[in-house]
Each structure stands twice: as structure tokens, then as C-alpha cells.
N, C-alpha and C positions, 0 to 999 in steps of 0.2 A: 660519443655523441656525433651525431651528422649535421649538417645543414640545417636543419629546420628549426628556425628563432627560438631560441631558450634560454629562459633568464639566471639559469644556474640552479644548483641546487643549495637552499638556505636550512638552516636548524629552526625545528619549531619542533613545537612539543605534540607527542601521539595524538592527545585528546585535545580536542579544537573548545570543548567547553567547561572541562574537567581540570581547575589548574595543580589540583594535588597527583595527578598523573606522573610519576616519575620519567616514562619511557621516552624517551625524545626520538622523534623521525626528523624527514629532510621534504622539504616545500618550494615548488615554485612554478611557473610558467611559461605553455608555450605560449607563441604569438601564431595564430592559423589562418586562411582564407574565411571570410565570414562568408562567401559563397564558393563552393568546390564546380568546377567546369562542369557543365550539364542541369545542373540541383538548383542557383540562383544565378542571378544577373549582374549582382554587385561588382564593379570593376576590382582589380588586383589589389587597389589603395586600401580597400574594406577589409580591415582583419578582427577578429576574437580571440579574446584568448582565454587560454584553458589552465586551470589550476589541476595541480598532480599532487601526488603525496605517496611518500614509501619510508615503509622500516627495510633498510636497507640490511642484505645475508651480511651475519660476522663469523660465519661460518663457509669457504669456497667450496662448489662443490665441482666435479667435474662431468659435463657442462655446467655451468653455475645455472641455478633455477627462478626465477620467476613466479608469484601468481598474483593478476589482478582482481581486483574483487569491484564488480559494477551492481549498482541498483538504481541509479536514473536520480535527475535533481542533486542535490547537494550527498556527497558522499560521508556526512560526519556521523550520520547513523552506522557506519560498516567499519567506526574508529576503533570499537572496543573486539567488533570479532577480526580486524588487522593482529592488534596484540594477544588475542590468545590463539590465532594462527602462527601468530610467528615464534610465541612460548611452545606449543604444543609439536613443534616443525624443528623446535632446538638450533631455531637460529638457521636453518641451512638454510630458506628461503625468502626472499626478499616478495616482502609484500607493498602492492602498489596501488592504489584508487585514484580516480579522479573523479570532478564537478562535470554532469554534462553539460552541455554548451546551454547560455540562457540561465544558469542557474547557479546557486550559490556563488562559489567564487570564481566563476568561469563565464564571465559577461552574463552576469543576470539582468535578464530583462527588465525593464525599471519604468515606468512614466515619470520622467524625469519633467519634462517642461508641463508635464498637467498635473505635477506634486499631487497625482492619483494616492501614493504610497507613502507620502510621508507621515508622520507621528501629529503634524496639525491638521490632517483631511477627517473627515466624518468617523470614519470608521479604519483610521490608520493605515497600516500595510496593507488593510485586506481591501480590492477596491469592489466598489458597490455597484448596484445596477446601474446609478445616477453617472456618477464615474467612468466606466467603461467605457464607452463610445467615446468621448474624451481620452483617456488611455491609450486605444489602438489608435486612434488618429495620430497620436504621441508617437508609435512605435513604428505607423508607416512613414512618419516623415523622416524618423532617423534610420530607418534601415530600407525603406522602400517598400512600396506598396505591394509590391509583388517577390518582397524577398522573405515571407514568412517559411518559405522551406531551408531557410538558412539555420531554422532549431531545429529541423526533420531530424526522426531519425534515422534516416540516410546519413545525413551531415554529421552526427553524432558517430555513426558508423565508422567515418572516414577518418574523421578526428583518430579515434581510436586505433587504426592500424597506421598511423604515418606516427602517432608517437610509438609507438608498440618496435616500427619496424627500427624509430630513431635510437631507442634505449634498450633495444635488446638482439644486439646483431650476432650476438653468439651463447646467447642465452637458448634454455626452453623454456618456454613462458604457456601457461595455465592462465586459463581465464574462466573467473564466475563470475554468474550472474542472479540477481533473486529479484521477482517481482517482473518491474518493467525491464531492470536489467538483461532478463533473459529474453525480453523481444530485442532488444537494441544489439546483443550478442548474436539471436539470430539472422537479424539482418547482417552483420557483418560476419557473417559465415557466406551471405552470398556477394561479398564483396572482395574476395580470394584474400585469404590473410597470410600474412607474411611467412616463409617457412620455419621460423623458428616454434609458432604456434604449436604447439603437440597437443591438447584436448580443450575440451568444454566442460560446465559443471552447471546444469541450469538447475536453480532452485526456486521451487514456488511460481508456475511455466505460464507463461502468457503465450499463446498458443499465436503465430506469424500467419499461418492461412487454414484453406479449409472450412467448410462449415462451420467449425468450432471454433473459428477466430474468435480472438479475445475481442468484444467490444461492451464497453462501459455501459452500452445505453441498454445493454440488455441485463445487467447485475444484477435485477430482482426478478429473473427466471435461472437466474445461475445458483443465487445463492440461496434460493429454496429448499433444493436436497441436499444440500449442505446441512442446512438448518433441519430439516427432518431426521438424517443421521443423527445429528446431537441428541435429538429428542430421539430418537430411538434407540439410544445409547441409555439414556434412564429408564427408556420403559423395561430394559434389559438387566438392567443393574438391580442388587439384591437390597439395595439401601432404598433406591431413589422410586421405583418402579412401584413398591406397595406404595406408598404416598400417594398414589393417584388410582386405586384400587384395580393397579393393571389396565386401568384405560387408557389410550395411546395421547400421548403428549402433545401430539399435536394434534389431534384431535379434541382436549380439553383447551388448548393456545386456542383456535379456532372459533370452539365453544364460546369462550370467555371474551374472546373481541366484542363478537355481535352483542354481549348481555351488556358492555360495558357501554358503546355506543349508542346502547337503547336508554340509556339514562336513570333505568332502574337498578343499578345493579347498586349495592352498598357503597364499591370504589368508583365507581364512577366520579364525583365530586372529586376526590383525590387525585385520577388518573388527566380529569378534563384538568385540574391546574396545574399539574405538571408536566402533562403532555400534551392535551387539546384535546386527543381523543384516544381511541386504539390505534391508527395509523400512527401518531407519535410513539405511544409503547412498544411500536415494531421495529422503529426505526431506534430503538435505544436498546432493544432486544441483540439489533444488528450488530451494533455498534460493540456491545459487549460481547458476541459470538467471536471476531476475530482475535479477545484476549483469550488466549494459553490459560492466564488463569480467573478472568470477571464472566468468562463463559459460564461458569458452573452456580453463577447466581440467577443466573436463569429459572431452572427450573423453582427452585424455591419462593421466587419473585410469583410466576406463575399462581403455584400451591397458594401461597398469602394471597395475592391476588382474588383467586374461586373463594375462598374462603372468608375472605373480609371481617376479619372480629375489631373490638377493638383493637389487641395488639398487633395484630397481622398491621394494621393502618400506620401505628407508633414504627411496627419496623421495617416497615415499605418507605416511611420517609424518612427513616434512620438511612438505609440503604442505598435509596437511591440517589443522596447527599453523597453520601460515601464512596460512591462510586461515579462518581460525576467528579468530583476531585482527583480519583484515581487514574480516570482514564488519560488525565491529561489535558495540553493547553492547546490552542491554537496556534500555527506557526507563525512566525514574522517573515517569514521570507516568502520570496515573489511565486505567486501561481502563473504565472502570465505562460512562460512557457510548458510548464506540464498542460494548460488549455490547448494553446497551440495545436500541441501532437494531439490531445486528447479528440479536438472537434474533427482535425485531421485525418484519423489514420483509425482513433480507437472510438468511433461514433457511427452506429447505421446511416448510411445516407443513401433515397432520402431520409432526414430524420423522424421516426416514429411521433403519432401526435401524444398530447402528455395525458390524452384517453385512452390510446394505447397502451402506453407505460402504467398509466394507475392501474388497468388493470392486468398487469406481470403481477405488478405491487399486491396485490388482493389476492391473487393467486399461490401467494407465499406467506410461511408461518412467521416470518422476517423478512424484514427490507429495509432494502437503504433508500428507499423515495426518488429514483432515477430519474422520474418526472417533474422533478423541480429543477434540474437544469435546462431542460430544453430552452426557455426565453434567451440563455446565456447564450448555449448552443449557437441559435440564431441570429443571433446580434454578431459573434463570431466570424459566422460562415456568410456576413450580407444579405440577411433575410431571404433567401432565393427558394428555399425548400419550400413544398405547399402546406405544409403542416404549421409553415415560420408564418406564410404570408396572409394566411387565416385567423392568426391570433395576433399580427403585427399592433392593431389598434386595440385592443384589448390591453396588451402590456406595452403597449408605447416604445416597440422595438425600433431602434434605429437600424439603417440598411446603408450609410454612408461610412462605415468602419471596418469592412472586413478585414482579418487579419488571420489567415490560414493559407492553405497550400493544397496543391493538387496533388493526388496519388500520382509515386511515381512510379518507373517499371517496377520496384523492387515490391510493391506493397501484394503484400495477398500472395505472393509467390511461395513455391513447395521448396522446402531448407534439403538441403545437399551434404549429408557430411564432409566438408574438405576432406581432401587425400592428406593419410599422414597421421590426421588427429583421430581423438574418438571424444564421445559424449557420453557423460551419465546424466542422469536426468534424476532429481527429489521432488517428491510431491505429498503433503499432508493429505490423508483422505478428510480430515475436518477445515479444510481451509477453505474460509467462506469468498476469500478474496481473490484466488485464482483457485477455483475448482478444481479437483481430482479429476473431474470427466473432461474438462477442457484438455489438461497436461496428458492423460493419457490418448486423446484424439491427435494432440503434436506428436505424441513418440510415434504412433502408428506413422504418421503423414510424413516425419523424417527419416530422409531415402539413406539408406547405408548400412550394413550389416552390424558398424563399428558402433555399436549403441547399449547403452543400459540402462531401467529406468526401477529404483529402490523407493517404495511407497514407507510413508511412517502411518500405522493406523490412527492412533490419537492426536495428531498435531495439526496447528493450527498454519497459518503464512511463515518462508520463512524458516527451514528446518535447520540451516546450522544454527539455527537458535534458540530454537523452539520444539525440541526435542529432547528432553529428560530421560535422564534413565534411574534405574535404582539402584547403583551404582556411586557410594561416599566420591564426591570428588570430582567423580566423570565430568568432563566437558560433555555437550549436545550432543547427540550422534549422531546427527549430518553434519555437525564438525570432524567429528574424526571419524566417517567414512569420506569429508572432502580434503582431508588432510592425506588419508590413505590413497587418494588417488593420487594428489602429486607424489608421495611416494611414491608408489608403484609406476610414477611416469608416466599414467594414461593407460596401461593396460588394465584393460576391466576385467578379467578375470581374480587379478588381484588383488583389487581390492578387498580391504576389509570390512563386513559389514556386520558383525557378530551383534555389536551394541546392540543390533533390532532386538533381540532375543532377552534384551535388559528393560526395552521402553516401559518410562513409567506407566502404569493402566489410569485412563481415566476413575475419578475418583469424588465422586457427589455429595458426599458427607459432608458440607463444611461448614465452618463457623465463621463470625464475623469479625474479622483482624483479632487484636489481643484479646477482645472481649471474652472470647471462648462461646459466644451465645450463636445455639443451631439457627441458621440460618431457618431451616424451613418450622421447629417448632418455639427457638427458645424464647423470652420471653424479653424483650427490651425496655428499660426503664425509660418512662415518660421523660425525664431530663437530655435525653438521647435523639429526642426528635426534632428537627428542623428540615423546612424546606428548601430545595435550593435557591437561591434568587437568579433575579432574571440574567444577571452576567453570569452564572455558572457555565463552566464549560463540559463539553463533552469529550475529552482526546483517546490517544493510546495509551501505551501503561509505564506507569512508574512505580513506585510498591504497591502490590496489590492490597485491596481491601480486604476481599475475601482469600481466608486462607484454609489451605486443607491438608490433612494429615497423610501426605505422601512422603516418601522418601526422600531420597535428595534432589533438588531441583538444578539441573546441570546447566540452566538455561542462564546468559548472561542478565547482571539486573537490569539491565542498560536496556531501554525499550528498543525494536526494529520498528521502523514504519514502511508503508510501501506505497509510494506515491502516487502510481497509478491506479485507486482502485476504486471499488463503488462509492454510493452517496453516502454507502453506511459511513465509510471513514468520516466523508465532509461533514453527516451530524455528527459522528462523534466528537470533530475537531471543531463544532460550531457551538455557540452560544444556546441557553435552554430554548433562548425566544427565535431562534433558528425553525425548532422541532416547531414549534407552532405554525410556522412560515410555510414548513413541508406539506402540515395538516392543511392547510388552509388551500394551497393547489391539489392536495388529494379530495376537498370537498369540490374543487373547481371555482375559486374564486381568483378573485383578479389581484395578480401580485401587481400591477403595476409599477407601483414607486416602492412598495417593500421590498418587494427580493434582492436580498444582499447575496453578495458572493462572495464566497468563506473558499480557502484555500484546505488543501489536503494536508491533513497533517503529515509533520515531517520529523 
């Protein structure tokens, strides 16, 4: 260890929320500059500090090895693929993560004196529109009005090579990243990393610059052919494709909005109370596209959908109960800083009007409702945008809170492969939440011979995870092609990548959990049906509802989330009466005092 403040390393157990976990790691923290020279203005006295965590090698190797594993906000979703990196690695390398700055255990941002976030405020953790303004006034007075780049990720960057260089001065150390991960790695590829560095492992590519830069505000022109692949994935398939007499899926999705919003259609009644309209069914469409496995209830929803009999009705709200349960809760923990970077760094500015965005939104067979953040957006950035300062009186935007940061040189710049290392790059072609076409416009854009980029056809965000083969046993197979590349050290030639040749195929047949009842014809008992109430939630996955007759599923049970991503997560992770909140700016009415802000699940 060097210089740099740390509190030692304590015993805590692998899994941060799992107490039957046997495997014990080591925890603790540094103490860092809450502004780095250049980035903020906070004087020297202003510190942060940053929570780490490793299963440390029982295994020495020579150079002993290293890999960190990042995906941005709280690291305890990356707890369970720590432990089967470090089973499947036999011990020889020491796996490491930390909380980014702002978040979970690493000075999360808090509205502490506007008790925005505590458990007796309106709506808890999550803070509301009412709130907010309130909120950041809270956060510039404690960190300074003009110190919101103290959560950049820049600062995140920096964080990360001063402890990097503090804990690993004769180590080789490996770093991956998934989701926003791999922008926050990007970044700090142009911030010269320490030479013990020897590669990168981006997974599921949030793209740094270039035309194709990742930004959020555009998520429902992104996730569109995404969502038509899916659907063209059934019209193909020998199960799913006659069900819809070879008419193209998304062209009956299409179909089936307009009839539904027209008030005649049989589900209509149905659809207006649990969703408001078709724009809600799209955005729960979304929502279920990034599950691996509530994707494949899609099409059948659909099919019952066009067809509206009685039973199709009884197992539309058997289903979509069921899967509202499945996908998950909303988080407790603070969004404050994923806004931050998000209004920051991952937002068109100026900002698109939410005319604009409805119609991306209309434009796609699915969406995540992008258009319902813009008021936040605004409130954010100080009302200054002309798109903000047109609708200011309309939703009662306040312009005395801003709480962001100005791009700094590094933003939007072309990545460099440092000398020394190399990069492999994963990407799901079905990943609705960072795109194929995005990841593959960063590989082109990143300058360096030393590069490889390994596509998985069926998978969704997220490949060392979410990558099945068929294969009794197998671990993911972007696990152990990221496993193969510490092996091999970083050179890409050999790695291994056979698994591709295993991946499971997607697979449309399915039926409804234990029940065993076909999803698109069987027949569900009237005792079966309920609707959800208005506190159901929308999240990510925990046992899936729908199940299907594949092979072995290699994929950890433990859900992955990925924090930075469209609005589809936010409904997923929001309340049913959320989905109505979206519809309600998709018709263009005035959220003023309703719109609540729901964090991304985590």
C-alpha cells in the first residue's frame, strides 16, 4: 500500500445481501479528493470516500494477477459474477470492485437536510418532482454549487487509477466493465493508466464519442431495431412465426396499437386499465425486451392481444400480474448521482422538446417513454434550454437548483488504446439497452490495432451473464471467454471463444412457470386471474415467470442491472400508476405536480 488514505482491509462476507453466502472477501475504504485539480474547486479539506471490495488470489501467481470488475452506481450486483470468476479462475486471481463515487457505499449522494429521501417523505427514497428543487439546493450547499463535477466521470476515472496504482504496484491487473462501466473505463483509458494495466474487457458498450455516442435521450430510436430483430426472430422461427400466419410481427405490434387506442378493439378496456393505452403496452413491452428470459412473453402477449377471446383476457391478466412480480422492485438507493452524469454527459443538449421524443417514441415497435424525463432533465440543468424554458410554466419547473456540470475536455473524445494493453469488446445483438449498432460504431472509432470485438447472436445486456449455452453446467460464455482472456494475459488471439458454437438458440415455445399452460394457446382457469394494483411494481428479473424448454441455462440466478439505461428500465422499476404518468405526457398533458421520479433499478 502507498500513501493514499485507507482504512485497511476488514472481513465481510462476498454477498452484501445474501446472508447464507459462505465465501467471505475483504472491505474497506479509501478517503480521496472530492474535487481532483482541474475537474472541481473544492479546497483540499473536501474529501470522498470510496468503498472497494476483493476476493483476494489463494493462489500466487507469477506476476500475481488482478481483475476489476466496474459497472457504475453501487457494485453489489457484480457480487455473485466476483464469485464465479474467482471459482472458475481456481483461485489464481484476485477479484476487485468498487461503489462509484456518489453512490452506494462511496459517499452516496443523500438530501440529508431536505430528508428528500428518507422513509417519512411522500414517496421515500425515491424523490419526487415536488422534492427535487429542494434536494439539489441540499446538495449545492453541501458540496458547492458549482462542484457537481465532483461525480463526473472524469472524477470517477481518477478515483480509479490512484487506487489501481495504490494496490497493484507489481501486479497485472485487468479491468472490466458492463453497461456504464465501459464508458467510465473508457474514459480512463484517456487518462494514461498505470503500467501495470495490461487490457480491457468492455461488455454491453456504451459508446464515448462519435456520432453514435450513447445518449439516453435518444433510447427510443435506439431501441427500435433492437425490438424489430426480436420480432423478426419469431417471424423466423418454425414455432412462433405460423401463429401470426407469417405476417411480420411487427407489423401486426403496429397493427394492434392503432385498433387498441381506437377504443374498439375487444382489449381495449383491459389494456386502458392496466396500461392507459398502447403507449403504456409499449413501454411494459420494453421493459420485458431487456429480460433474457420475460422477452419471449412478448410475442404471445401480442397473439392474445389480436385475438381477444375470453381466455386470451383471463390469461392476459394472469400474465401480466405475473410478470410485474417478476421483473422486480424498485430500488432504495439514491439516483441523485446517476442524474448528475446522466443530464450531464449522457443527454442531447440542447435538450430535444418531449414532441420530439414522443415522436422517436411512435416511431418504435417498443419504448421506454424518453419523453417523460425531459421536466427533470430541466429542473437539473437550470431551466436554460429552449425546449425547458417553453414548458417552464406549464410544469412549474423551478430554475434556482441546478445541479450538473460542464463537459469537460475529455467528453466526446476518440479512445486510444493505451500502449501495452489490448481490448476485447462483447456485445449482444438483442440488447435493447446498449445496442449492437452503438458497440459496433465504438470498435470502429477505437484507434489501435490491439482490438477484438466477439458478438453473442441471442443475448440480451450484459454477456458474462447472460449468455447460455447448452452445455450441463457451463458457466455464461462471456464468462469464460473473460475468464480466457486473463488467462491468456490479454493476448487476443488466444483467447478462447468456442462456447459461441454452444449458445443457447432462442426458443419461443413457452409456457407459464409450473403451470405448464402455452403461453400463446393454453387455456388458464378463471381462478387464476387478477389484476395488478396500483402499487405493483415493474423491475428487472428474479425467477422468471415464464419458462421455456431450453437446455441448460448457464446464466447466473442473481439478476444484473445496468444503471445507465433507457426509460424502459425506469418503468420497469416504477410503479403500474408510473405507466399511466408516461401515457399521460405521451397524449401531452400537463404533468405538473404528478410526475414523480423513480430511480433506475439496481
Amino acid at each position: 500500500m502507498g500513501s493514499v488514505p485507507f482504512d485497511g482491509w476488514y472481513v465481510c462476507s462476498e454477498s452484501t445481501d445474501d446472508n447464507n453466502v459462505a465465501m467471505l472477501a475483504e472491505c474497506g475504504k479509501y478517503t480521496l479528493p472530492l474535487c481532483y485539480p482541474g475537474v472541481c474547486a473544492a479546497d483540499a479539506s473536501h474529501s470522498i470516500h470510496i468503498f472497494v471490495k476483493r476476493i483476494p488470489a489463494t493462489v500466487i501467481t507469477t506476476p500475481p494477477r488482478a481483475l476489476w470488475l466496474l459497472q457504475g452506481l453501487s457494485s453489489v450486483n457484480l457480487e455473485p459474477l466476483m464469485a464465479s470468476l474467482f471459482t472458475a479462475m481456481n483461485g489464481t486471481v484476485t477479484i476487485l470492485t468498487m461503489d462509484h463515487r456518489g453512490t452506494g457505499r462511496s459517499s452516496e449522494l443523500n438530501c440529508v437536510a431536505s430528508q428528500a429521501m428518507t422513509s417519512g417523505s411522500p414517496s421515500g427514497s425515491i424523490v419526487t418532482s415536488d422534492e427535487l428543487p429542494g434536494c439539489l439546493h441540499d446538495l449545492r450547499n453541501v458540496y458547492g454549487a458549482g462542484n457537481a463535477a465532483a461525480f463526473s466521470i472524469t472524477s470517477a476515472a481518477m478515483d480509479l487509477w490512484v487506487i489501481v496504482d495504490d494496490l497493484h504496484p507489481t501486479h497485472e491487473v485487468y479491468m472490466y466493465g458492463v453497461g456504464y462501466g465501459t464508458m467510465w473505463l473508457q474514459r480512463a483509458m484517456l487518462l494514461s493508466p498505470p503500467p501495470s494495466v495490461q487490457g480491457f474487457v468492455l461488455d454491453s458498450v456504451v459508446g464515448h464519442s462519435g456520432v453514435n455516442r450513447f445518449t439516453l435521450s435518444n433510447g427510443d430510436a435506439t431501441i427500435g431495431p433492437v425490438a424489430a430483430a426480436f420480432f423478426l426472430a419469431c417471424d423466423n422461427d418454425a414455432y412462433c412465426g405460423p401463429k401470426f400466419s407469417r405476417i411480420p410481427l411487427v407489423q401486426i405490434a403496429t397493427t394492434l396499437y392503432i385498433k387498441l387506442d381506437s377504443g374498439t378493439h375487444p382489449c381495449s378496456p383491459l389494456v386502458q386499465q392496466v396500461f392507459g393505452n398502447a403507449a403504456g403496452l409499449k413501454l411494459f413491452f420494453s421493459a420485458l425486451l431487456e429480460s433474457a428470459d420475460l422477452r419471449f412473453a412478448i410475442p404471445p402477449m401480442i397473439y392474445r392481444l389480436a385475438r381477444c377471446n375470453a381466455n386470451d383476457r383471463l390469461a392476459l391478466q394472469t400474465v401480466v400480474t405475473g410478470l410485474s412480480s417478476n421483473l422486480g422492485t424498485a430500488s432504495a438507493h439514491s439516483n441523485l448521482a446517476h442524474n448528475v452524469i446522466a443530464y450531464s454527459e449522457l443527454w442531447e443538449i440542447p435538450t430535444p422538446s418531449i414532441q420530439k421524443l414522443t415522436a422517436r417514441f411512435d416511431q418504435s415497435v417498443v419504448g421506454g417513454g424518453v419523453m417523460a424525463l425531459v421536466p427533470e432533465y430541466c429542473v437539473y440543468t437550470g431551466v436554460v434550454d429552449p425546449a425547458c424554458v417553453s414548458m417552464a410554466s406549464t410544469f412549474n419547473l423551478n430554475n434556482s437548483a441546478a445541479f450538473t456540470y460542464l463537459r469537460d475536455a475529455f467528453f466526446n473524445q476518440t479512445v486510444t488504446i493505451p500502449p501495452t494493453t489490448t481490448v476485447l469488446m462483447m456485445n449482444g445483438d438483442l440488447d435493447p439497452q446498449t445496442p449492437i449498432a452503438g458497440a459496433l460504431a465504438m470498435f470502429t472509432n477505437l484507434v489501435g490495432p490491439q482490438k477484438r470485438f466477439v458478438t453473442f447472436p441471442t443475448s440480451v445486456h450484459a454477456t458474462a451473464l447472460h449468455s447460455p449455452t447448452t452445455i450441463d453446467n457451463a458457466p455464461p460464455c462471456g464468462q469464460s471467454i473473460l475468464a480466457s482472456y486473463v488467462a491468456s494475459r490479454g493476448v487476443l488471439s488466444q483467447v478462447d471463444t468456442t462456447c459461441l458454437a454452444s449458445l443457447a438458440p432462442l426458443t419461443f415455445q413457452v409456457s407459464w412457470g409450473a403451470t405448464g399452460i402455452d403461453l400463446f394457446d393454453g387455456v388458464f382457469p378463471p381462478s387464476s386471474t387478477y389484476l395488478p394494483s396500483p402499487t405493483t411494481t415493474f423491475p428487472t428479473t428474479s425467477s422468471p415467470a415464464v419458462t421455456q424448454p431450453s437446455p441448460t441455462t448457464s446464466a447466473p440466478t442473481t439478476s444484473y442491472l445496468f444503471p445507465f439505461t433507457f426509460v424502459a428500465t425506469l418503468a420497469a422499476a416504477a410503479a403500474v400508476t408510473t405507466i399511466f404518468l408516461l401515457v399521460q405526457v405521451h397524449r401531452g398533458a400537463k404533468l405538473a405536480a404528478a410526475t414523480t421520479v423513480q430511480p433506475d433499478a439496481k
